[in-house]
C-alpha positions, -999 to +999 in steps of 0.1 A: +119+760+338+096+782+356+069+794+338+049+821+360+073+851+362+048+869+380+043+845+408+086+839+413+096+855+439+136+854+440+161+853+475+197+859+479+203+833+500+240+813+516+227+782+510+258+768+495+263+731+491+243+704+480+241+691+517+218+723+526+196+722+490+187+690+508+177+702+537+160+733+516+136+702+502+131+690+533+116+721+542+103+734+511+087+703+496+063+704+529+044+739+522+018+734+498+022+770+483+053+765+470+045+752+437+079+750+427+115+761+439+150+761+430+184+770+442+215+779+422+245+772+436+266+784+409+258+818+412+277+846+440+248+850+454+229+815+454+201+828+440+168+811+451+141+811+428+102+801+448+071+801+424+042+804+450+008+826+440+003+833+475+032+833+492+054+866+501+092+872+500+089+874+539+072+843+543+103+824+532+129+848+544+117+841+585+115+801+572+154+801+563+166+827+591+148+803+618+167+774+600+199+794+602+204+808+567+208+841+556+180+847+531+168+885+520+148+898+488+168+899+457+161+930+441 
């Protein structure tokens, strides 16, 4: 559970199987502002959720684009 709203910032991403949430924590685990992160693959949209408190939405849109993933703010 994720506990500070204000600091979640929140993707819709098409990061869709379990194979590419792995890489996502190869990726994500690495940047120290991410406090925490995670993806649901359940929902149409495959909502990623990233609690960071300095982080911006643009920050981890340009990370998942250069890795090939279509990632923009979920508003």
């Amino acid at each position: 559970m994720m506990d500070n709203f204000s600091h979640v910032l929140l993707f819709k991403t098409d990061v869709n199987s379990n194979g590419d949430k792995l890489f996502l924590h190869s990726i994500l685990d690495e940047i120290a502002a991410v406090e925490k992160w995670n993806l649901d693959l359940e929902d149409e949209d495959f909502v990623l959720r990233v609690v960071s408190s300095s982080l911006r939405h643009n920050a981890i849109i340009e990370l998942l684009n250069h890795h090939g993933y279509n990632c923009e703010e979920l508003t």
